[in-house]
SERO-4910 file (N, C-alpha, C, O; in steps of 0.05 Angstrom, whole numbers):
BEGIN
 pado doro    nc1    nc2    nc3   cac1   cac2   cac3    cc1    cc2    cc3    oc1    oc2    oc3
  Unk    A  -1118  -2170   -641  -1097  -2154   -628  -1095  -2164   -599  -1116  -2167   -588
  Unk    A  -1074  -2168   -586  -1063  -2182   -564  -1067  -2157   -542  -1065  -2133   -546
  Unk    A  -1072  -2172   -518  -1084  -2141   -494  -1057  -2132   -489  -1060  -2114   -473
  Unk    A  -1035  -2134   -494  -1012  -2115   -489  -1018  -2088   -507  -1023  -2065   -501
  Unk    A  -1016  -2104   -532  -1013  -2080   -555  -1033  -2065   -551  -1031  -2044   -562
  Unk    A  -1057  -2069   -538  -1079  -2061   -549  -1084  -2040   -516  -1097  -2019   -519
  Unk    A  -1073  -2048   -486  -1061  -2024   -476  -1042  -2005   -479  -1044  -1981   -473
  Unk    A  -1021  -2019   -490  -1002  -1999   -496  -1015  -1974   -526  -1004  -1953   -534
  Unk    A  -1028  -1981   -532  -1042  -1965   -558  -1064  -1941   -533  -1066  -1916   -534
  Unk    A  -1074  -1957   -517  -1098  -1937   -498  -1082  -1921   -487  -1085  -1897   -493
  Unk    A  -1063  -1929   -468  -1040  -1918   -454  -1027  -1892   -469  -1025  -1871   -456
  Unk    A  -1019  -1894   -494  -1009  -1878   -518  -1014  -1852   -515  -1001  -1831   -509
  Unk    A  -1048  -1863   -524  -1070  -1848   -539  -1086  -1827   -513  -1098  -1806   -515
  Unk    A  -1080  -1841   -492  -1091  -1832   -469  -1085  -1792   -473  -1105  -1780   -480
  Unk    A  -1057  -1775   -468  -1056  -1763   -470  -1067  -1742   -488  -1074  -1719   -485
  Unk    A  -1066  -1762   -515  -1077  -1739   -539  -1110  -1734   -530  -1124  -1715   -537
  Unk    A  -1116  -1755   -513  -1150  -1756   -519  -1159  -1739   -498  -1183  -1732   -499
  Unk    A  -1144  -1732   -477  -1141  -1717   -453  -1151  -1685   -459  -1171  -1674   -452
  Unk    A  -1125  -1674   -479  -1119  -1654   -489  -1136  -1646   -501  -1144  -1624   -494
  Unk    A  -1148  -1659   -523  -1177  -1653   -538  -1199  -1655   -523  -1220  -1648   -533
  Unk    A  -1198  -1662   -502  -1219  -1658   -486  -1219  -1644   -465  -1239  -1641   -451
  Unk    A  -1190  -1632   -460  -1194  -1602   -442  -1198  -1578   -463  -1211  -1557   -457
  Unk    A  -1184  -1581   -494  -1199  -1558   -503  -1228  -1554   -494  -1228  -1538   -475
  Unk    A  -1253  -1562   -502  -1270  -1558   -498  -1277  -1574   -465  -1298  -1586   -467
  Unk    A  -1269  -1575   -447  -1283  -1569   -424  -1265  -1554   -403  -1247  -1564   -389
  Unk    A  -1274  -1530   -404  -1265  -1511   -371  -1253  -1532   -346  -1229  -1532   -341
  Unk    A  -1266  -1544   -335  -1263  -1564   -319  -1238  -1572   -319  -1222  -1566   -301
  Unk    A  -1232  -1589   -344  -1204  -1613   -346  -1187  -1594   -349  -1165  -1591   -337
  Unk    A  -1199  -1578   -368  -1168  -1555   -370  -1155  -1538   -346  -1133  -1526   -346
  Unk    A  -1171  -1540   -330  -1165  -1529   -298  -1158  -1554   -283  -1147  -1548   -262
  Unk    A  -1160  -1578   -287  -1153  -1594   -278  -1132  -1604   -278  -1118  -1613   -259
  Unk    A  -1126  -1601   -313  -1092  -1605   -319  -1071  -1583   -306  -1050  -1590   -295
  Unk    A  -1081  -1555   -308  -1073  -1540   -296  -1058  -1540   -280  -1034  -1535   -283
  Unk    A  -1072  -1549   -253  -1072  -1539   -231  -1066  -1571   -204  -1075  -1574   -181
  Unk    A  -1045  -1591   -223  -1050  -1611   -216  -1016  -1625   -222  -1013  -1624   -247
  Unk    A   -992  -1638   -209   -976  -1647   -222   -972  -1673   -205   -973  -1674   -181
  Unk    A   -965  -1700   -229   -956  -1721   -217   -948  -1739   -231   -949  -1737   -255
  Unk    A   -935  -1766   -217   -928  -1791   -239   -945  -1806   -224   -946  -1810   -200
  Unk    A   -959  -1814   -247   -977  -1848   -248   -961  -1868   -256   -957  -1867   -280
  Unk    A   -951  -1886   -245   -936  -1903   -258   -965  -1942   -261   -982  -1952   -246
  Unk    A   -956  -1947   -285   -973  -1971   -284   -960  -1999   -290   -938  -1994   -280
  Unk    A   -959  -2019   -297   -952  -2044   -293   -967  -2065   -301   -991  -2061   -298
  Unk    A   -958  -2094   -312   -976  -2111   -317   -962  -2137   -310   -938  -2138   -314
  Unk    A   -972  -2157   -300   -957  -2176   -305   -938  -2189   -320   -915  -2197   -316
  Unk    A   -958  -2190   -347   -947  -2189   -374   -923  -2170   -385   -910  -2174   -405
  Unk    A   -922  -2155   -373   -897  -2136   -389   -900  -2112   -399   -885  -2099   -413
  Unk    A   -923  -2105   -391   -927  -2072   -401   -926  -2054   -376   -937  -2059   -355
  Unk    A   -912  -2035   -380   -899  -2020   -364   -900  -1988   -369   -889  -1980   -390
  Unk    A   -909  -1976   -357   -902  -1936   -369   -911  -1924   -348   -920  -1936   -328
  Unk    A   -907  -1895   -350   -922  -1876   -337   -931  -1854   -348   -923  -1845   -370
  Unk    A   -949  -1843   -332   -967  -1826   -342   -941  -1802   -323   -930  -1810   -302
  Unk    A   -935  -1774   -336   -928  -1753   -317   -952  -1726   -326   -957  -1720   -350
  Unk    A   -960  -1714   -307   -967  -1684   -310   -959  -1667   -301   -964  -1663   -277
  Unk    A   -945  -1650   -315   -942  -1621   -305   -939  -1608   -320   -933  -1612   -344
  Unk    A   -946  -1578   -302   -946  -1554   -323   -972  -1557   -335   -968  -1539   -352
  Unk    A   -993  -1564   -340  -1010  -1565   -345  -1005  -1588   -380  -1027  -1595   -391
  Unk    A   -988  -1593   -390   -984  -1617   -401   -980  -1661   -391   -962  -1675   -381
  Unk    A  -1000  -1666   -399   -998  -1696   -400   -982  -1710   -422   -985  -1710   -446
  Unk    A   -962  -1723   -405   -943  -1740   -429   -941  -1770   -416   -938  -1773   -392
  Unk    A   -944  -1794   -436   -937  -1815   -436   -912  -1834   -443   -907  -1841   -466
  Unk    A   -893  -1844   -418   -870  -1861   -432   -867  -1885   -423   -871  -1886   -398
  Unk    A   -863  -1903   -432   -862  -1930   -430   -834  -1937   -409   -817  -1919   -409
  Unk    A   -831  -1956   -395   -818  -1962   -375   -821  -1949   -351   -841  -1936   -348
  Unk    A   -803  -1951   -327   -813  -1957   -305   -795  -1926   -288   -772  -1918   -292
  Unk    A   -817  -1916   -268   -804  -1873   -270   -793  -1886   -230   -805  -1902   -216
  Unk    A   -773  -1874   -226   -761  -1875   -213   -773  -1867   -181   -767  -1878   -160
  Unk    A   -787  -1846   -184   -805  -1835   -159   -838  -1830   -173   -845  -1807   -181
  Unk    A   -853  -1849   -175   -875  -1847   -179   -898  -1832   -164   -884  -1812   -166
  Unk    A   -914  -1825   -155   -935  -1814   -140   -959  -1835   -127   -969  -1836   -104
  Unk    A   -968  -1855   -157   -988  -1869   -151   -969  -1891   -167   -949  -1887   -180
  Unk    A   -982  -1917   -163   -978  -1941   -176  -1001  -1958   -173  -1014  -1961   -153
  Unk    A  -1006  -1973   -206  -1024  -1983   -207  -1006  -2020   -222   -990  -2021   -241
  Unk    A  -1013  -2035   -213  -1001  -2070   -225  -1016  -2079   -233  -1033  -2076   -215
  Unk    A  -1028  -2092   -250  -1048  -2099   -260  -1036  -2139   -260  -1012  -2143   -261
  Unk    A  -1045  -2152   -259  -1049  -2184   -258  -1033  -2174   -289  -1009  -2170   -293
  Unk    A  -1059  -2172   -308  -1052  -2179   -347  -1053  -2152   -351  -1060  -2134   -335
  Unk    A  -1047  -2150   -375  -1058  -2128   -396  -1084  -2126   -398  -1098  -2108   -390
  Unk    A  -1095  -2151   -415  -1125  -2154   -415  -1140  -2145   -393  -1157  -2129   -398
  Unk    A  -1137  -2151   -372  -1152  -2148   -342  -1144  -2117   -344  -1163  -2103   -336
  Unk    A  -1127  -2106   -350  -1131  -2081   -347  -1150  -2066   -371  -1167  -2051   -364
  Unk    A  -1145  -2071   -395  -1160  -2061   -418  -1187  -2067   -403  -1196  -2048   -391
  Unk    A  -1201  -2091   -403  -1231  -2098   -387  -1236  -2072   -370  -1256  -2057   -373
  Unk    A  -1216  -2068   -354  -1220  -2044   -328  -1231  -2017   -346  -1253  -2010   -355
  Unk    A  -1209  -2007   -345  -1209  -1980   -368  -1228  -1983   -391  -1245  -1965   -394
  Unk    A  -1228  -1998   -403  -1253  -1993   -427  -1280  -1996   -414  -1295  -1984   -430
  Unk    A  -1296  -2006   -392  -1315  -2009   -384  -1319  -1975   -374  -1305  -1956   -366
  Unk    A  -1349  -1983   -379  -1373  -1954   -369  -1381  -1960   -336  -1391  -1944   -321
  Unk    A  -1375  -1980   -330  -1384  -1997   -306  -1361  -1974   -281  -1339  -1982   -276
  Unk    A  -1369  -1951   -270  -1352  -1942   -255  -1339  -1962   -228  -1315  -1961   -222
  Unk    A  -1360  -1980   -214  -1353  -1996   -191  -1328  -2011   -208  -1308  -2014   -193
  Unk    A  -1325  -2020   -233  -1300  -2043   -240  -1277  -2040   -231  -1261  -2058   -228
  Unk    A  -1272  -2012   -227  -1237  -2006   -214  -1233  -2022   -188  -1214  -2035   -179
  Unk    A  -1265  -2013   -179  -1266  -2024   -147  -1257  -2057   -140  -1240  -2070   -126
  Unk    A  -1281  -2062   -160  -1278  -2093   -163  -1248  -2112   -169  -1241  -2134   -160
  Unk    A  -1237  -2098   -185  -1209  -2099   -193  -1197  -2107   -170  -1188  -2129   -167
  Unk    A  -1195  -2088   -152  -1179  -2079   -129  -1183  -2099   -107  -1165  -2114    -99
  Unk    A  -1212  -2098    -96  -1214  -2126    -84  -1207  -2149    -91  -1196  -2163    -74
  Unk    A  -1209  -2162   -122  -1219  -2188   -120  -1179  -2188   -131  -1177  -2208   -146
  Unk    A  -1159  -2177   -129  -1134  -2172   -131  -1123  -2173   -164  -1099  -2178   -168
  Unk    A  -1137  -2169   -179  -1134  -2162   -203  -1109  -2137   -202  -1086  -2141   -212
  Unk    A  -1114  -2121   -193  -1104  -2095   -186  -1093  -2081   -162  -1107  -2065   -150
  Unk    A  -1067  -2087   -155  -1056  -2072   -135  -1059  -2033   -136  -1064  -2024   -158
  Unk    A  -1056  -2021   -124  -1059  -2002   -122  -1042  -1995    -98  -1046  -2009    -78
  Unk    A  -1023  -1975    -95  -1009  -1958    -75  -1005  -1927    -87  -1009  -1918   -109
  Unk    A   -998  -1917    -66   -991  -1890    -73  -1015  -1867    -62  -1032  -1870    -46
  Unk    A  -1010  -1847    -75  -1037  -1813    -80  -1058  -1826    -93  -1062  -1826   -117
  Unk    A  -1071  -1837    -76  -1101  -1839    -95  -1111  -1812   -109  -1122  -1813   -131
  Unk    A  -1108  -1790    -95  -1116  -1771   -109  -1116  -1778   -142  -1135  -1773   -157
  Unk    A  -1088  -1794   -151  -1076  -1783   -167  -1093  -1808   -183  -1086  -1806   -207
  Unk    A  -1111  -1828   -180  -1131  -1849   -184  -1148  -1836   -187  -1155  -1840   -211
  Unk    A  -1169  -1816   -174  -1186  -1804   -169  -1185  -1778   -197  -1198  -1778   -217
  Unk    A  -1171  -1764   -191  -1156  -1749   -213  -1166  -1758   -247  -1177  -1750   -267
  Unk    A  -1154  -1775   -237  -1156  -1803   -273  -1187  -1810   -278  -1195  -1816   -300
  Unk    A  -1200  -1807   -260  -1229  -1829   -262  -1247  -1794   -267  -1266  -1796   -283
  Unk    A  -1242  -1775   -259  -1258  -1745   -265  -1251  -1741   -295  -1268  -1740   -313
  Unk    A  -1221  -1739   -301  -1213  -1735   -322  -1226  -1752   -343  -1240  -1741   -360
  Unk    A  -1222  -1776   -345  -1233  -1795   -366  -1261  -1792   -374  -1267  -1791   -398
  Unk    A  -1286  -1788   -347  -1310  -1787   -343  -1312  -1758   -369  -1329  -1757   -387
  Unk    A  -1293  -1739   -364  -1304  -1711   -375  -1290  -1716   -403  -1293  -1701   -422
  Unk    A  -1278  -1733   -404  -1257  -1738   -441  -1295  -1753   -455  -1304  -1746   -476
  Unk    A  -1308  -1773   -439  -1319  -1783   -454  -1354  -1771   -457  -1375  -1781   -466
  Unk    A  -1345  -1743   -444  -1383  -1739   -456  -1383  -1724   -475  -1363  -1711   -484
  Unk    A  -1406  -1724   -481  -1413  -1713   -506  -1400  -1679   -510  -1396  -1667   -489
  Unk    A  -1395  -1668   -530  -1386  -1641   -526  -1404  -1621   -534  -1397  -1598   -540
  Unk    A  -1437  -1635   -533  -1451  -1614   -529  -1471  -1619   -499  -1494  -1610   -496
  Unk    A  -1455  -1637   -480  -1462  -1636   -450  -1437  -1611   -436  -1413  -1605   -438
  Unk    A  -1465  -1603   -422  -1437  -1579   -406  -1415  -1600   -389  -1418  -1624   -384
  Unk    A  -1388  -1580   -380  -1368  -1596   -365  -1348  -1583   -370  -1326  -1589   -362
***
């Protein structure tokens, strides 16, 4: 599977995996809450969408949102899948320096993303 398809599938999936994971944690579900914005992302290659929240719903659409909040460019696809799928928290960092990854905008709205994900992936019999 080619790293477009295979972000645009993470990218997708991102929201559903969100949702099932604020059911069971207090936390995210206050997080979604109490939180609204557009993430917009980018690749060299051609993948393009944004993330919007509000209302306490996360939705994903492909192409490019007119007033974004945060923006993230990635070099490839791949270079971004590497990012995101890694446990390695410093790799965003690394990204960013070594220019893999532009970044502008509400970091909040980066920061936001990196809490959220952390609490999608523990266990659901760790508190959170």
């Amino acid at each position: 599977m080619s790293g477009r398809l295979k972000l645009r599938l993470l990218l997708t999936l991102t929201p559903f995996l969100l949702r099932r994971a604020a059911r069971r944690s207090a936390r995210l579900s206050d997080m979604m809450r109490h939180e609204r914005f557009v993430m917009q992302l980018a690749t060299g290659d051609g993948v393009t969408g944004h993330f919007d929240l509000d209302g306490g719903r996360l939705s994903y659409r492909g192409g490019v949102h007119p007033n974004p909040d945060f923006v993230q460019h990635w070099r490839s696809a791949a270079e971004a899948i590497a990012v995101f799928t890694s446990r390695d928290e410093t790799e965003m960092l690394r990204a960013a320096e070594d220019g893999r990854c532009r970044m502008q905008g509400a970091f909040r709205v980066a920061l936001w993303f990196n809490e959220a994900g952390k609490i999608s992936r523990q266990s659901p019999f760790e508190p959170g």
